[in-house]
N, CA, C and O atoms as a MOPAC input file, in Angstrom:
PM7 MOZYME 1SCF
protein

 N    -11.95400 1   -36.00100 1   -15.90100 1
 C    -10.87500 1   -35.05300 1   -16.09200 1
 C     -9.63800 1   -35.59600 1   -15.38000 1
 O     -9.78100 1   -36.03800 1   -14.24000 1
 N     -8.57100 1   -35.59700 1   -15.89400 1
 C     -7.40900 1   -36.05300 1   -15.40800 1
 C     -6.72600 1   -35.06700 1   -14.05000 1
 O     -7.28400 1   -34.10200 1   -13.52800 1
 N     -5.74900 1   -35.48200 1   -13.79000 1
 C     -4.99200 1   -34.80800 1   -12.84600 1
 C     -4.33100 1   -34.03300 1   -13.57500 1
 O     -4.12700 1   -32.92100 1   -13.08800 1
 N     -3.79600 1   -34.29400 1   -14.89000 1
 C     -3.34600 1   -32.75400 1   -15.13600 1
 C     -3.98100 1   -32.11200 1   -15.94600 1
 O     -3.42900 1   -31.01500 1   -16.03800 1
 N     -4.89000 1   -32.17100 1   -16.63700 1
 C     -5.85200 1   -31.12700 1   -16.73200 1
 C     -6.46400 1   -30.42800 1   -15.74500 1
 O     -6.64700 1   -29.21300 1   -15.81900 1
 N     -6.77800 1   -31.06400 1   -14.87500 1
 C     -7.26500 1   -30.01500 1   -13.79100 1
 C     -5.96900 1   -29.12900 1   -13.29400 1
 O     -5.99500 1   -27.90000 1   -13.22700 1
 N     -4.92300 1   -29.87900 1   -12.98400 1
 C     -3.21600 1   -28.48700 1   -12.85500 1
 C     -3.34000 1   -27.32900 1   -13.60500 1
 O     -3.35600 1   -26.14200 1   -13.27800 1
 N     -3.45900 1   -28.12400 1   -15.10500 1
 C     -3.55700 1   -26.80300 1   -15.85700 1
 C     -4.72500 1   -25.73200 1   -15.87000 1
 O     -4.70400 1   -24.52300 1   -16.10300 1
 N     -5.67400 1   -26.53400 1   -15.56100 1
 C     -7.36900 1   -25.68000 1   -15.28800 1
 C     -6.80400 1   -24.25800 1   -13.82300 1
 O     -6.82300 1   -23.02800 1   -13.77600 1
 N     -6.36400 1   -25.40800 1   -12.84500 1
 C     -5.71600 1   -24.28700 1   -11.99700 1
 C     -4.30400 1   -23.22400 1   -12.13800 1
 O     -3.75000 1   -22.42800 1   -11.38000 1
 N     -4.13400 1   -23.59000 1   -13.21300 1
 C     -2.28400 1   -22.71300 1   -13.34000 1
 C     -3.40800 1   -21.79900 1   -14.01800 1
 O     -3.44300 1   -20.78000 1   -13.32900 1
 N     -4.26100 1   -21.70400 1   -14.96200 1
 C     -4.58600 1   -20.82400 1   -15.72500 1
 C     -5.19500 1   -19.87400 1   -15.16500 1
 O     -5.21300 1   -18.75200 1   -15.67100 1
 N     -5.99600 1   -20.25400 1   -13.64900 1
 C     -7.11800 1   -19.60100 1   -12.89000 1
 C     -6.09000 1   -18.91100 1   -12.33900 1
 O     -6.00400 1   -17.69500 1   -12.51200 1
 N     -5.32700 1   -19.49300 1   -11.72400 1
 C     -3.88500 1   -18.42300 1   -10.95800 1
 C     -3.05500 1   -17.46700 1   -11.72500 1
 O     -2.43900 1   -16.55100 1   -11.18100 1
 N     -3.04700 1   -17.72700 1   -13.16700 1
 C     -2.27700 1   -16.49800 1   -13.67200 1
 C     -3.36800 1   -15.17400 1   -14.07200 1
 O     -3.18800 1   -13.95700 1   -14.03100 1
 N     -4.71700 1   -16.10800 1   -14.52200 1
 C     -5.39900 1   -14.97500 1   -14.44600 1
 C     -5.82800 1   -14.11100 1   -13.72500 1
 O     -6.38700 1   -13.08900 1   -14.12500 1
 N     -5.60400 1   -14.43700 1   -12.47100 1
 C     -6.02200 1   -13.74800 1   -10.89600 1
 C     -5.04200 1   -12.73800 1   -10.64300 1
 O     -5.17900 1   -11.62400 1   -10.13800 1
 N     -3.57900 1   -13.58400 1   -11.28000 1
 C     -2.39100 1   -12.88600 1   -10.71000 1
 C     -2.30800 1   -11.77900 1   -12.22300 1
 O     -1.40400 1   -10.94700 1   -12.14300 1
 N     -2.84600 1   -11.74400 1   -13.05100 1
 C     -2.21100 1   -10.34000 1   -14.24900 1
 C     -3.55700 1    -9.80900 1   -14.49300 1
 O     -3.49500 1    -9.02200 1   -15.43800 1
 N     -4.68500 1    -9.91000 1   -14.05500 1
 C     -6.01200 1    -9.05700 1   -14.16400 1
 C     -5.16200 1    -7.70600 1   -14.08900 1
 O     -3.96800 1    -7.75300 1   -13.79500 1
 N     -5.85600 1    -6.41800 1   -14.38300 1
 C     -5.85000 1    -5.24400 1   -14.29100 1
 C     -5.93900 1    -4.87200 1   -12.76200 1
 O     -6.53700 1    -5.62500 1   -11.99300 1
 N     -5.34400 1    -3.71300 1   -12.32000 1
 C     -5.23000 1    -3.30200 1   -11.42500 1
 C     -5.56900 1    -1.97300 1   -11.43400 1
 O     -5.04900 1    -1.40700 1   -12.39600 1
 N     -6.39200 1    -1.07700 1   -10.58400 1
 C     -7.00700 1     0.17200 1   -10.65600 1
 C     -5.55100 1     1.14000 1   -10.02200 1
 O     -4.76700 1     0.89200 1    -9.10600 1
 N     -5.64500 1     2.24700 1   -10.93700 1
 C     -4.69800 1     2.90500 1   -10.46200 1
 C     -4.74000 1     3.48900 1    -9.02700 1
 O     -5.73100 1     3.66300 1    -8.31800 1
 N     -3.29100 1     3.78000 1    -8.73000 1
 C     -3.40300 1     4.55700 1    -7.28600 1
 C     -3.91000 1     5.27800 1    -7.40400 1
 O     -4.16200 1     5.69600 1    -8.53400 1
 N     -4.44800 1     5.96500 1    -6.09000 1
 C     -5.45300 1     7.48600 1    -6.00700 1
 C     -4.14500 1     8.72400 1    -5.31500 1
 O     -3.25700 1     8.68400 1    -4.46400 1
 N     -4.57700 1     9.50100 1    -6.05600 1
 C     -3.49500 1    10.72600 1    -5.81600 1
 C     -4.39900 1    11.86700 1    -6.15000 1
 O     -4.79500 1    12.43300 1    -7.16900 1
 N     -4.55800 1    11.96400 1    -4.83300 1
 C     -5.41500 1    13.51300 1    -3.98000 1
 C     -4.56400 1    14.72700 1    -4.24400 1
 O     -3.34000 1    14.78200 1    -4.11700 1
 N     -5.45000 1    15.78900 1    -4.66600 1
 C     -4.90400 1    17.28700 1    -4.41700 1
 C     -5.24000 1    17.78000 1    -3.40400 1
 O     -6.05400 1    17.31800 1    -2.60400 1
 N     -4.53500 1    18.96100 1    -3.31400 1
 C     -5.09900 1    19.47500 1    -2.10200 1
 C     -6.06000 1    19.91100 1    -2.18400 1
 O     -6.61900 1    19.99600 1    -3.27700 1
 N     -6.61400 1    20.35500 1    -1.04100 1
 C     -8.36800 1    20.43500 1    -0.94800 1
 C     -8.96800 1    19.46200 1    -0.55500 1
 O     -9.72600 1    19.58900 1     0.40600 1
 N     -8.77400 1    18.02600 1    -1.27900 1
 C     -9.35700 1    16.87300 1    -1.31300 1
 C     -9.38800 1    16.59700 1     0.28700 1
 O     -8.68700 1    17.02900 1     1.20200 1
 N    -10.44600 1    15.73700 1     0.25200 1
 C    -11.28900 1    14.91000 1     1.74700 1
 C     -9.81700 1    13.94200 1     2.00100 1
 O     -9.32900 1    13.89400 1     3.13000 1
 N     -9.20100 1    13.21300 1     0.86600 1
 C     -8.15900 1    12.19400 1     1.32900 1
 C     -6.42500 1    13.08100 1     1.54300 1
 O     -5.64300 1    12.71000 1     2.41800 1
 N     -6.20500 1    13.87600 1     0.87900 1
 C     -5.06300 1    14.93400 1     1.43300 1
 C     -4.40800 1    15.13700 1     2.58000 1
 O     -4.86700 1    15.87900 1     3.44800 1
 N     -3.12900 1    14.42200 1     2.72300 1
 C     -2.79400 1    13.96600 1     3.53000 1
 C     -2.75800 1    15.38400 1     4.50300 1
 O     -3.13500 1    16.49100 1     4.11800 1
 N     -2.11100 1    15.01000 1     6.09600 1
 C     -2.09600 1    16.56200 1     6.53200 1
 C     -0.66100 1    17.06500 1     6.35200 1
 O      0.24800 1    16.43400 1     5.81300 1
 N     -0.56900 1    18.64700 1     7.03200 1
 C      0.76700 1    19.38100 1     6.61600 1
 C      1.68500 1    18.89400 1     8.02800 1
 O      2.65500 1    19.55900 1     8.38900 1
 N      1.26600 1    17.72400 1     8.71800 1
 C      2.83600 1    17.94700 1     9.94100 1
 C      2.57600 1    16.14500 1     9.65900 1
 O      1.73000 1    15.64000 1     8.92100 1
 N      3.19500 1    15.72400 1    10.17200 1
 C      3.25000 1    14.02600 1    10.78900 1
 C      2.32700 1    13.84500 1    11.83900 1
 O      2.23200 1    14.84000 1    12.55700 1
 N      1.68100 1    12.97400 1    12.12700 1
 C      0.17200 1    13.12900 1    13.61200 1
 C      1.45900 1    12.03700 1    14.27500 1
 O      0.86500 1    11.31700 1    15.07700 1
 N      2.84900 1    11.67200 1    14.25200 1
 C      3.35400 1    11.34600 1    15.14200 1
 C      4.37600 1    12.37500 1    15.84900 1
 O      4.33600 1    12.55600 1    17.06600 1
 N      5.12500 1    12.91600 1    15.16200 1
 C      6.13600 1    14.04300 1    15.74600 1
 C      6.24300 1    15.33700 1    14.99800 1
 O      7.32400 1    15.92300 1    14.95200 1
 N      5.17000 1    15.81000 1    14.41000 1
 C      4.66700 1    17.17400 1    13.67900 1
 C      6.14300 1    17.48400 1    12.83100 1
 O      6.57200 1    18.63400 1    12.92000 1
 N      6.84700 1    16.58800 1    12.09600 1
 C      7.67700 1    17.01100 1    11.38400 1
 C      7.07500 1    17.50900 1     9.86300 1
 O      6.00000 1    17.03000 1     9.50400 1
 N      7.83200 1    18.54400 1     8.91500 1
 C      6.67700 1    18.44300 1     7.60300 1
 C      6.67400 1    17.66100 1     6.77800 1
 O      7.76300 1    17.25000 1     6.37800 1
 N      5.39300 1    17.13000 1     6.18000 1
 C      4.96700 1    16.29400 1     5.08000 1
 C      5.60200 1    16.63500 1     4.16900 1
 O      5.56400 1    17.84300 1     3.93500 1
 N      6.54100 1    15.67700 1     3.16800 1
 C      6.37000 1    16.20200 1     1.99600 1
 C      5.21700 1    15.87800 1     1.07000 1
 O      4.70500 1    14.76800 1     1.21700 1
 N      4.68600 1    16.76100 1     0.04600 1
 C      3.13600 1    17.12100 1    -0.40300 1
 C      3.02200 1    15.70500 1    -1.72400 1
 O      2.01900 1    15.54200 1    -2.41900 1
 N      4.07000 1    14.97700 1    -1.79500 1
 C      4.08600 1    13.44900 1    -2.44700 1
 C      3.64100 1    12.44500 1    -1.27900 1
 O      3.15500 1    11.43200 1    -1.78300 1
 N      3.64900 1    12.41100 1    -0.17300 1
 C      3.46200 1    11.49700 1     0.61300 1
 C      1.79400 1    12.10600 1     1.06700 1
 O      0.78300 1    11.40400 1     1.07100 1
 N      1.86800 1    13.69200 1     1.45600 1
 C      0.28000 1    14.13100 1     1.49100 1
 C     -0.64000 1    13.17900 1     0.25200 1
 O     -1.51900 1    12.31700 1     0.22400 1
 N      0.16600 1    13.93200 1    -0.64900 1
 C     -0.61500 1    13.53400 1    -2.07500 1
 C     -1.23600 1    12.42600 1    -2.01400 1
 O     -2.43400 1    12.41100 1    -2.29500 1
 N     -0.63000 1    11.35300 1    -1.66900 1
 C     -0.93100 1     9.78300 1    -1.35200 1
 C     -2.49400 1     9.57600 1    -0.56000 1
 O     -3.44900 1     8.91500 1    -0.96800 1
 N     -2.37700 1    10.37700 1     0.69000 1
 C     -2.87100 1    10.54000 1     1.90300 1
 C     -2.38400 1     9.53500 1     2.97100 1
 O     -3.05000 1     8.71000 1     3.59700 1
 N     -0.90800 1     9.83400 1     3.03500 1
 C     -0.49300 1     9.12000 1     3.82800 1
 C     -0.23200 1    10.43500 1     5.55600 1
 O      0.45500 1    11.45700 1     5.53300 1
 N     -0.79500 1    10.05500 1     6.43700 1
 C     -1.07300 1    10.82200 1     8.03300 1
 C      0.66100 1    10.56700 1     8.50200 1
 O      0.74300 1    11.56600 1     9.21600 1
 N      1.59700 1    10.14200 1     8.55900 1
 C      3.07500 1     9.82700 1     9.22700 1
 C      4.19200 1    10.37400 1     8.22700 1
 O      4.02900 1    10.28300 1     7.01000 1
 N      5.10800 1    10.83300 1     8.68000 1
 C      6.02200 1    10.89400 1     8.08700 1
 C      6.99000 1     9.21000 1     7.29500 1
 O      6.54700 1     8.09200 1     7.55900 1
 N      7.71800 1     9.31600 1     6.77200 1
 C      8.94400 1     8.36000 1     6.61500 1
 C      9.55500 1     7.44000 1     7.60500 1
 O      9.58800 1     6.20900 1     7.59200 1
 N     10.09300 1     8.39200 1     8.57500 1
 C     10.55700 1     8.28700 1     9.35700 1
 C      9.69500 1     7.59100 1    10.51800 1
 O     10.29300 1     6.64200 1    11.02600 1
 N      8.49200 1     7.83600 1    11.02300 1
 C      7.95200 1     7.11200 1    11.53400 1
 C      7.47800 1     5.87900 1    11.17200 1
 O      7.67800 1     4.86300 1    11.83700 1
 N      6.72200 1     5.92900 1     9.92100 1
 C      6.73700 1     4.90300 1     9.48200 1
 C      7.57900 1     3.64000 1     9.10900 1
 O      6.99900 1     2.55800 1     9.01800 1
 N      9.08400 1     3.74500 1     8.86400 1
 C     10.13200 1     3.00300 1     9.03200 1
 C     10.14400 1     2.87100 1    10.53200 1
 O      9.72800 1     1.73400 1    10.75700 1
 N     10.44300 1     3.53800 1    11.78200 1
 C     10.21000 1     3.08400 1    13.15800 1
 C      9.33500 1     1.86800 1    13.50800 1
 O      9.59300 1     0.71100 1    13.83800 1
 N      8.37100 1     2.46100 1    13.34000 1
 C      6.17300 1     1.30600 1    12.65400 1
 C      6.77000 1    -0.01400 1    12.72400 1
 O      6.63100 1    -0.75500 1    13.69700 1
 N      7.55900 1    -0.35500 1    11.49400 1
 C      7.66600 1    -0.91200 1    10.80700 1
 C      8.71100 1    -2.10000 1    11.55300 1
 O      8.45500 1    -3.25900 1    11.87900 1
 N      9.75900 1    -1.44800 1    11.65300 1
 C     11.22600 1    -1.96200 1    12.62900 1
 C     10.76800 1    -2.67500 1    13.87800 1
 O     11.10500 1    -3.76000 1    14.35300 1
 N      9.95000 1    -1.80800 1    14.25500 1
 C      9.33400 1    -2.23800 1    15.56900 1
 C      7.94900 1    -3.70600 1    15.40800 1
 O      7.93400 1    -4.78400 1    16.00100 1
 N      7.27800 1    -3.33300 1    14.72300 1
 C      6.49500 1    -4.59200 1    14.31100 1
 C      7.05100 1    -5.52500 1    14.03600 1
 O      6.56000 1    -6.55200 1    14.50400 1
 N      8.06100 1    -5.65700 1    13.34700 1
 C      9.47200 1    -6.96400 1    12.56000 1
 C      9.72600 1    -7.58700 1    14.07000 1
 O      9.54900 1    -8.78900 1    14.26700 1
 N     10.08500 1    -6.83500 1    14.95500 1
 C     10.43000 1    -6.97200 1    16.22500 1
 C      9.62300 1    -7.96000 1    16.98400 1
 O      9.94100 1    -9.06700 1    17.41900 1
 N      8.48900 1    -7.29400 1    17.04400 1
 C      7.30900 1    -8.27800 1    18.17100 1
 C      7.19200 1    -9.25400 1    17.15700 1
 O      7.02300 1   -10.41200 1    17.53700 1
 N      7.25200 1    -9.00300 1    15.82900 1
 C      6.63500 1   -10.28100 1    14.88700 1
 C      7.53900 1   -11.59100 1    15.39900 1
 O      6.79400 1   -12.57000 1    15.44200 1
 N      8.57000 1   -11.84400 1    15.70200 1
 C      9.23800 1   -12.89000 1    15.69800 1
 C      9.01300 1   -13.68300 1    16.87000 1
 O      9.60500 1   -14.75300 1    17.01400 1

């Protein structure tokens, strides 16, 4: 097998890896075990019930903080 047949053997393995199907997000109602909660578990501000929905536990706002701050130590 040549060198570029095998490129192409691998471009093909990589696009197929990269456009396979992807399982949809999960989006909990309430009730549900994954439902996010009704305050932030960092500064009890309220959830909105799209970010519950998710089951995401932080507000926005913290989570952008999270985030800012990790960028930070990362460097």
């Amino acid at each position: 097998m040549s060198a570029e047949d095998r490129a192409q053997e691998i471009e093909l393995q990589e696009w197929e890896r990269n456009n396979k199907s992807r399982p949809a997000p999960v989006k909990y109602q309430p009730g549900d075990a994954g439902y996010g909660p009704a305050e932030c578990v960092n500064c009890d501000a309220e959830m909105p019930a799209a970010r519950r929905g998710h089951g995401f536990d932080v507000c926005v706002a913290c989570k952008t903080e999270a985030e800012l701050v990790g960028k930070r130590y990362a460097r």
